[in-house]
PAZAPA-4460 file (N, C-alpha, C; in steps of 0.05 Angstrom, whole numbers, plus 32768, in hexadecimal, padded with zeros to 4 digits):
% residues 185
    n_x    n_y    n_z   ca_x   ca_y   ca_z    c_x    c_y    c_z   seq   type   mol
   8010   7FE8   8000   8000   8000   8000   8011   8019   8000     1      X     A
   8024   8013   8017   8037   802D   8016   8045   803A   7FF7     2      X     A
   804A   801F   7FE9   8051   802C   7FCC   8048   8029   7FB5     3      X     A
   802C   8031   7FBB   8017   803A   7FA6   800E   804E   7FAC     4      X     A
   8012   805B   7FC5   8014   8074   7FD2   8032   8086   7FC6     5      X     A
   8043   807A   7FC5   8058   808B   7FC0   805B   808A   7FA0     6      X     A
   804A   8076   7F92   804E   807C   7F79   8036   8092   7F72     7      X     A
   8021   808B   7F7A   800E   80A8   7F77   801B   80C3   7F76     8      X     A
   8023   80C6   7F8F   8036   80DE   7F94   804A   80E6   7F81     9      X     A
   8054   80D9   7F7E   806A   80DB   7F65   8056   80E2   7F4F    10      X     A
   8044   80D4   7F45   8034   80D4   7F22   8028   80F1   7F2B    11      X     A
   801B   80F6   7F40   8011   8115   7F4C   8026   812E   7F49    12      X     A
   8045   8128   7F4F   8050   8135   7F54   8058   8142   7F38    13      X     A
   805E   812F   7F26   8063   8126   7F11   804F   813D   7EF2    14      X     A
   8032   813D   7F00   8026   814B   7EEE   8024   8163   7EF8    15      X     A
   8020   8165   7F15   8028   8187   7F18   803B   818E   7F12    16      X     A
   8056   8186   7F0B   8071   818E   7EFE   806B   8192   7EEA    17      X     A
   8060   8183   7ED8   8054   818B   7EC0   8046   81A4   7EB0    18      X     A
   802E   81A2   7ECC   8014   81B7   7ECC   8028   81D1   7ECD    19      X     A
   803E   81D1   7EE1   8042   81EE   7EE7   805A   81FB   7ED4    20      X     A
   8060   81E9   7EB5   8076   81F6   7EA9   8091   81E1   7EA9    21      X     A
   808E   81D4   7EC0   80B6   81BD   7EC3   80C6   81CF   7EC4    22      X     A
   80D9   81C6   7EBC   80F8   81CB   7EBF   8105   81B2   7EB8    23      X     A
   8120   81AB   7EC0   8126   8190   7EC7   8110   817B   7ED2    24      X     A
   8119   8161   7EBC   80FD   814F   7EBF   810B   813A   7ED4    25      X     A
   80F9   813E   7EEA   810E   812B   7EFC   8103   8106   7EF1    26      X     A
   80FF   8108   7EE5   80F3   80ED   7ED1   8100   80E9   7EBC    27      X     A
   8111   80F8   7EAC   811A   80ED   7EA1   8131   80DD   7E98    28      X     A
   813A   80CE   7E8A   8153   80BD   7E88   816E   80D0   7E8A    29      X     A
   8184   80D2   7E95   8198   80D9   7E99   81A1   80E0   7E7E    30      X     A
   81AE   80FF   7E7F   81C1   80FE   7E6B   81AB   8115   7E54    31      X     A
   818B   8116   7E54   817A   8130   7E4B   8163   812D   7E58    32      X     A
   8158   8140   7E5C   8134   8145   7E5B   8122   8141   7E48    33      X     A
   8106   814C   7E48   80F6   8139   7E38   80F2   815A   7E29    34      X     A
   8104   8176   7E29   80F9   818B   7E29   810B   8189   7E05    35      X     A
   8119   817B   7E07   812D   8182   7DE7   8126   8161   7DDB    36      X     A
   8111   8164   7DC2   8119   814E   7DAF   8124   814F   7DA1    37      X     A
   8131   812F   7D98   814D   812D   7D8A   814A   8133   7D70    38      X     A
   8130   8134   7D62   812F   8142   7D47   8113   8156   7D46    39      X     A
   8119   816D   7D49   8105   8180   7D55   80FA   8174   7D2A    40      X     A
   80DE   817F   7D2E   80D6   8183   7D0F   80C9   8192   7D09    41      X     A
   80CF   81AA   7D1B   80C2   81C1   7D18   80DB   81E0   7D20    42      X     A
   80E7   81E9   7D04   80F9   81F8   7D0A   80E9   820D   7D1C    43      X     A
   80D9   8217   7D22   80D4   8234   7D33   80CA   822A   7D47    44      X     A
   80C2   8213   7D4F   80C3   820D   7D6E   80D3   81ED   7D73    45      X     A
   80EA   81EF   7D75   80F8   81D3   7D74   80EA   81CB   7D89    46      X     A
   80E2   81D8   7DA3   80E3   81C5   7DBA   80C3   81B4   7DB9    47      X     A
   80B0   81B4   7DA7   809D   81AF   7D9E   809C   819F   7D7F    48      X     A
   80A2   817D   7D7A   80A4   817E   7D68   8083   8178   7D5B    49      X     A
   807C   817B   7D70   8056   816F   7D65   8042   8194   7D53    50      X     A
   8054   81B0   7D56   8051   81C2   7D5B   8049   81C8   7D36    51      X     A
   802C   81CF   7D3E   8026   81DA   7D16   8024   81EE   7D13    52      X     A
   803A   81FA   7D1C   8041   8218   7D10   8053   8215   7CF4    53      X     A
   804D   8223   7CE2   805A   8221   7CD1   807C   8234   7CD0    54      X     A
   8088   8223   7CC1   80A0   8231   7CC6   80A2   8250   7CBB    55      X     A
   80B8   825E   7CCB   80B8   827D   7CC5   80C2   827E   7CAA    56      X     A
   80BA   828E   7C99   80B6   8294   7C81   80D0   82AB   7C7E    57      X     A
   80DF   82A5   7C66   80EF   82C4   7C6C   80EA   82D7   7C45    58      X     A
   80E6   82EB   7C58   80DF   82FD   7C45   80F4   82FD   7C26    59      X     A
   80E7   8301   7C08   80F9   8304   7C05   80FE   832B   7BF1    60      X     A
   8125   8320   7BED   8124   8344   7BE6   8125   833E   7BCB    61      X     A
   8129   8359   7BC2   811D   835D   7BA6   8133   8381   7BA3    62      X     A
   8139   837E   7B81   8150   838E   7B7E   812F   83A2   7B71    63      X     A
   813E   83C0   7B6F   812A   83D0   7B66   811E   83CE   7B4B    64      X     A
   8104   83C8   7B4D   80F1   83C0   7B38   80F5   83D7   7B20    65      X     A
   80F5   83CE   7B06   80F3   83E3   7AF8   80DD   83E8   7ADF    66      X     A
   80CA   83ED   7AF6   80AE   83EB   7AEA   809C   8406   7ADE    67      X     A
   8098   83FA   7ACB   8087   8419   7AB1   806F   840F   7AAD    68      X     A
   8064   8426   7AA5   804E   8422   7A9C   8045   841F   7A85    69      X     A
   8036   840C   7A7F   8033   83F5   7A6C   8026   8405   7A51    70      X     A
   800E   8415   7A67   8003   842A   7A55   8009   8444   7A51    71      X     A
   800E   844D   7A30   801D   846E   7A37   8008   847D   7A45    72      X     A
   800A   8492   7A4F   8002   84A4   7A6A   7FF5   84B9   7A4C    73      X     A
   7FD7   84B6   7A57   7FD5   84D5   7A40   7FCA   84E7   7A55    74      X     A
   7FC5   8503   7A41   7FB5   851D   7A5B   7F9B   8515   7A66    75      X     A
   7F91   851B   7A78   7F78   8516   7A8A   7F60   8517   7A77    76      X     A
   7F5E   852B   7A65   7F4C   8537   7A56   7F46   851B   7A3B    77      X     A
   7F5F   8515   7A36   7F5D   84FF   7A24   7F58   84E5   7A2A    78      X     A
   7F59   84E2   7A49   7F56   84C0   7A4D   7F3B   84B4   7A50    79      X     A
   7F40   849B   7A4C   7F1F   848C   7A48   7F27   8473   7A58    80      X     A
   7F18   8466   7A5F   7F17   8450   7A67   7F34   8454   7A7C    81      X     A
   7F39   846D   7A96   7F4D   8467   7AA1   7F40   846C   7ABC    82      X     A
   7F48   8476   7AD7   7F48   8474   7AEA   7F5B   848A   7AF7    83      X     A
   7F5A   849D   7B10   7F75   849E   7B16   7F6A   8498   7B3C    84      X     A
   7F86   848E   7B41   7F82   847F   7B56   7F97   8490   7B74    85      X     A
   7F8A   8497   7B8B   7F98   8494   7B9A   7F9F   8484   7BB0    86      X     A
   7FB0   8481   7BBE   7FB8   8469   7BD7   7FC9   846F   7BE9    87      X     A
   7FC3   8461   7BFF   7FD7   8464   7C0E   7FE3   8452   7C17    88      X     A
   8000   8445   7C25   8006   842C   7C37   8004   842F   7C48    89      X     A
   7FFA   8413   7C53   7FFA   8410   7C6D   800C   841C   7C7F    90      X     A
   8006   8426   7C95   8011   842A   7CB4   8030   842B   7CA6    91      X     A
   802F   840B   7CB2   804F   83FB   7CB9   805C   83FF   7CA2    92      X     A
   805B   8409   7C94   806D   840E   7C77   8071   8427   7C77    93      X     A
   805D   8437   7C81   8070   8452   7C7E   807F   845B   7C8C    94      X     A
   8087   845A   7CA1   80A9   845B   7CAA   80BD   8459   7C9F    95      X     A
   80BA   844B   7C88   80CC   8434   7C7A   80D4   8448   7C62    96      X     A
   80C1   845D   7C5D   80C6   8468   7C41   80DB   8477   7C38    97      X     A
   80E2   8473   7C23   80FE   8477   7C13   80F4   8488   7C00    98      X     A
   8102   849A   7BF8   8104   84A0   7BD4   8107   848B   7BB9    99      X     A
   8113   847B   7BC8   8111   8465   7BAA   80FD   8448   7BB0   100      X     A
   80E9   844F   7BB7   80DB   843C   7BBF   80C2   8444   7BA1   101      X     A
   80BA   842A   7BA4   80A8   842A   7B7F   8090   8422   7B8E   102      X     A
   8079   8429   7B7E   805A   841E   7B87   8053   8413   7B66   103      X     A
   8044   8408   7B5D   803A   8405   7B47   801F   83F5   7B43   104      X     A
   800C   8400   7B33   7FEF   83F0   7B31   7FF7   83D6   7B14   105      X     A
   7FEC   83C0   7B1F   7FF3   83AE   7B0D   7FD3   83A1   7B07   106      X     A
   7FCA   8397   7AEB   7FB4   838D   7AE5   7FBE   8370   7AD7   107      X     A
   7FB4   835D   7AEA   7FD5   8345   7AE1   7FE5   8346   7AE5   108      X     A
   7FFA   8348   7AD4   8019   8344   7AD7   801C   8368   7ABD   109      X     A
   8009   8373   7ABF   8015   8383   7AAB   800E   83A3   7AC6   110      X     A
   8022   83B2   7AC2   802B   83C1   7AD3   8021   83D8   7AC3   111      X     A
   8007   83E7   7ACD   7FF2   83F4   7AC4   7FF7   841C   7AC9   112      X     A
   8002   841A   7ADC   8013   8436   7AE4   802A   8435   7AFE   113      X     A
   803D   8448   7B00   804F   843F   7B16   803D   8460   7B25   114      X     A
   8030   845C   7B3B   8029   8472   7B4E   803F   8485   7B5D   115      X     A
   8041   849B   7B57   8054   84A7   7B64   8047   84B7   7B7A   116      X     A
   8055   84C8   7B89   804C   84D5   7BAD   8050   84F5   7BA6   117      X     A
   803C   8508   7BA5   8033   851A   7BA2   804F   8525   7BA1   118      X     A
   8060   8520   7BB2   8081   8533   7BB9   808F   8522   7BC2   119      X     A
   80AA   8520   7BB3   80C9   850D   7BC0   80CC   850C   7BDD   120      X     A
   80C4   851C   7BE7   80C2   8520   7C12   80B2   850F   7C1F   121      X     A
   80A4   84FD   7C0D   8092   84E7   7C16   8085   84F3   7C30   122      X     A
   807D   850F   7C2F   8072   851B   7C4F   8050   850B   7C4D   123      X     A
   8043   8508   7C3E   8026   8500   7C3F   8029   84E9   7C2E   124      X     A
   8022   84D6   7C3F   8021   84B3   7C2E   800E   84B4   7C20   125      X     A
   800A   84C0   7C04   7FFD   84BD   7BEF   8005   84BD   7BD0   126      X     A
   8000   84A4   7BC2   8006   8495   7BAF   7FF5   849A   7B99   127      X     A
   7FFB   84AA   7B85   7FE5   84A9   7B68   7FF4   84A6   7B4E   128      X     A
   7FE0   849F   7B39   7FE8   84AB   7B18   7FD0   84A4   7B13   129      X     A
   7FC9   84A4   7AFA   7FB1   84A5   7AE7   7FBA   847F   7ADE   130      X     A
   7FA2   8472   7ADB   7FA3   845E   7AD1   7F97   8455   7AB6   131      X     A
   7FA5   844E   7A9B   7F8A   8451   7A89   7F87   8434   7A83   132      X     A
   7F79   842F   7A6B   7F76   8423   7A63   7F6C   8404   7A6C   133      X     A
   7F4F   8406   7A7D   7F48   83F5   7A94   7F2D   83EF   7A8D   134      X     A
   7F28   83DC   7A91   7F06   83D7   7A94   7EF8   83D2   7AAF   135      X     A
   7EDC   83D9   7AB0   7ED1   83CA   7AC0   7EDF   83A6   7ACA   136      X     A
   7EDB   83AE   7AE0   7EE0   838B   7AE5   7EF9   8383   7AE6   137      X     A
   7F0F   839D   7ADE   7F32   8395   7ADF   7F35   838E   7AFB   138      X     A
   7F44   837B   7B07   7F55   837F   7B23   7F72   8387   7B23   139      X     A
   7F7A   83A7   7B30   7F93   83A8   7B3A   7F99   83A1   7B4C   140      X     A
   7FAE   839A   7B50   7FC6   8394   7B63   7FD4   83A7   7B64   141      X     A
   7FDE   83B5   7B7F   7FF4   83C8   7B87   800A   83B9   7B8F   142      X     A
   801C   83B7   7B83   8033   83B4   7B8E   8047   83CD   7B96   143      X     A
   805A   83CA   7BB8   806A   83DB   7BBE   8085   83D3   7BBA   144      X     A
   809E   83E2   7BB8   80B2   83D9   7BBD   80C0   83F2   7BD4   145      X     A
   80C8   83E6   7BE6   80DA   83EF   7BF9   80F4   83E9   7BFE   146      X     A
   80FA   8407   7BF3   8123   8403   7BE8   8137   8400   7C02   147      X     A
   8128   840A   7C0E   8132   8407   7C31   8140   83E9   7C3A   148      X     A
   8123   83D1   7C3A   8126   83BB   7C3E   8126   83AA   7C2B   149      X     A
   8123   83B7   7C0D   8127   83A5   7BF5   8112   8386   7BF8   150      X     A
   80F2   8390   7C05   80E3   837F   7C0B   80CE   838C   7BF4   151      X     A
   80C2   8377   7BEB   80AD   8382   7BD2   8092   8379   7BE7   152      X     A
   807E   838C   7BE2   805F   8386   7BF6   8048   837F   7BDD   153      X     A
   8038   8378   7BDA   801E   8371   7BC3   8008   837C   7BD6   154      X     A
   7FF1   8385   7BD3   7FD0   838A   7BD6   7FC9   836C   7BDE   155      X     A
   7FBB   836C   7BF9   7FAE   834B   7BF9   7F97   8348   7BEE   156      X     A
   7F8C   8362   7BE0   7F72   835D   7BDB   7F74   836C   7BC0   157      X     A
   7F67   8365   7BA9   7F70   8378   7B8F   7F58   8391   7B94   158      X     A
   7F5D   83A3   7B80   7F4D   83BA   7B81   7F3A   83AC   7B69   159      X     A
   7F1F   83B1   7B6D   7F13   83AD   7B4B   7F0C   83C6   7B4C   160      X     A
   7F10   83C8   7B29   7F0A   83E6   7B1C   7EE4   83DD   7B1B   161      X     A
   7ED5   83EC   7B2A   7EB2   83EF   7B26   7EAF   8405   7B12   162      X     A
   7EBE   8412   7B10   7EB2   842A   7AF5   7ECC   8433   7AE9   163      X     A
   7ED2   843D   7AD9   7EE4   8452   7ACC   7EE3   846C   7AC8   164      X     A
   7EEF   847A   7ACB   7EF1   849A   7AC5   7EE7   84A9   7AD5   165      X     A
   7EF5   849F   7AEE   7EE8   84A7   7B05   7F0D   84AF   7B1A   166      X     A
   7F0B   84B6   7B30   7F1B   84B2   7B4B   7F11   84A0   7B59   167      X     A
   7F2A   8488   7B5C   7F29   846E   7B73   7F3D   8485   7B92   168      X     A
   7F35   8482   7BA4   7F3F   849D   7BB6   7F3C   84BB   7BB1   169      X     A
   7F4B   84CA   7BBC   7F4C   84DF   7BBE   7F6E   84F0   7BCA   170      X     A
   7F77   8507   7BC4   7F85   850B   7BD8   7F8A   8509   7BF5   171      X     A
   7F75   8517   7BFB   7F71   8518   7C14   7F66   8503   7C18   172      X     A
   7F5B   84EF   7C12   7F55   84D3   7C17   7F58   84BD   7C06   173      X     A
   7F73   84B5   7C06   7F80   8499   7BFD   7F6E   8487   7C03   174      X     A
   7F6F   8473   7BF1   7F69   8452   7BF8   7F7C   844D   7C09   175      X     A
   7F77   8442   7C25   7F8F   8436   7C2A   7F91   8415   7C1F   176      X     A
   7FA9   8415   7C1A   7FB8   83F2   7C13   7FB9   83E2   7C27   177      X     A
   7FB0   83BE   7C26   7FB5   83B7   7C36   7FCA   83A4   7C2D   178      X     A
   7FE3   83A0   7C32   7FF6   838F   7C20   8005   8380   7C34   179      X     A
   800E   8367   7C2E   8024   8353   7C2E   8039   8351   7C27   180      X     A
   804A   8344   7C31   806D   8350   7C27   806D   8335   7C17   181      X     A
   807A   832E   7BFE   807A   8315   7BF6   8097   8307   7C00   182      X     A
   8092   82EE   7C0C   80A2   82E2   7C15   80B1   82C8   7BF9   183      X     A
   80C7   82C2   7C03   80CF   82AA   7BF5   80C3   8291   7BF3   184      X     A
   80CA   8284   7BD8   80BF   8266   7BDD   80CB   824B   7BEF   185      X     A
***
């Protein structure tokens, strides 16, 4: 009886060690603990190899884009089927801003205007040009480049053009962007 009493105590002792965090496993075999497995399979939490976090992703860089616009730029008075658009980035990006940092509206893979910032002093985070040659129903994509961290960002959500020959924003009131930094494969 006495030591089914002291093994209780022990298996008791045993899970409140547990419950409260451990340390040194006074249980385990000489020589490691049960806190380091011998083949973790999870690089961002080794000490967890059962752990479904996916591994950390690393950003990747990107040399400065040298992106035009696809369509020549005519006067305001002459354009049809265009748009002119303003934007802004997010928060966390503007800290970040450089003079040689690029924005550009892309419809596909074809690079539809590169948006420039009212003034080189980047003092008011606002991004425009005229967009032409668009239909109903186009989706842009904004892509940024930031020369700082040589990290390129995309729009997570496209813009769809609902009308033409209109303003998407305003000065005083940008779209703001909501974007993603593209990471490596």
């Amino acid at each position: 009886m006495k030591t089914l009493k002291t093994i209780t105590v022990l298996i008791a002792s045993a899970l409140i060690w547990a419950a409260c965090g451990g340390g040194d496993d006074p249980i385990a075999p000489s020589g490691g603990d049960n806190n380091t497995p011998s083949t973790p399979t999870n690089p961002t939490n080794p000490t967890d190899p059962t752990d479904p976090t996916p591994p950390v992703k690393e950003k990747q860089t990107f040399t400065a884009p040298m992106w035009i616009n696809s369509v020549t730029p005519v006067p305001a008075e002459q354009a049809t089927s265009s748009i002119v658009m303003y934007v802004s980035l997010p928060q966390e990006l503007v800290a970040g801003l450089d003079g040689g940092d690029d924005l550009a509206a892309f419809c596909g893979e074809e690079c539809k205007a590169v948006l420039t910032p009212p003034d080189k002093t980047l003092e008011k985070n606002v991004w425009s040009n005229m967009i032409n040659d668009l239909k109903v129903g186009d989706q842009l994509t904004v892509k940024y480049y930031s020369a700082k961290t040589k990290n390129m960002y995309v729009t997570t959500t496209p813009i769809v053009v609902n009308d033409v020959n209109m303003n998407y924003g305003s000065f005083d009131n940008p779209m703001p962007l909501t974007m993603s930094v593209i990471y490596k494969d």
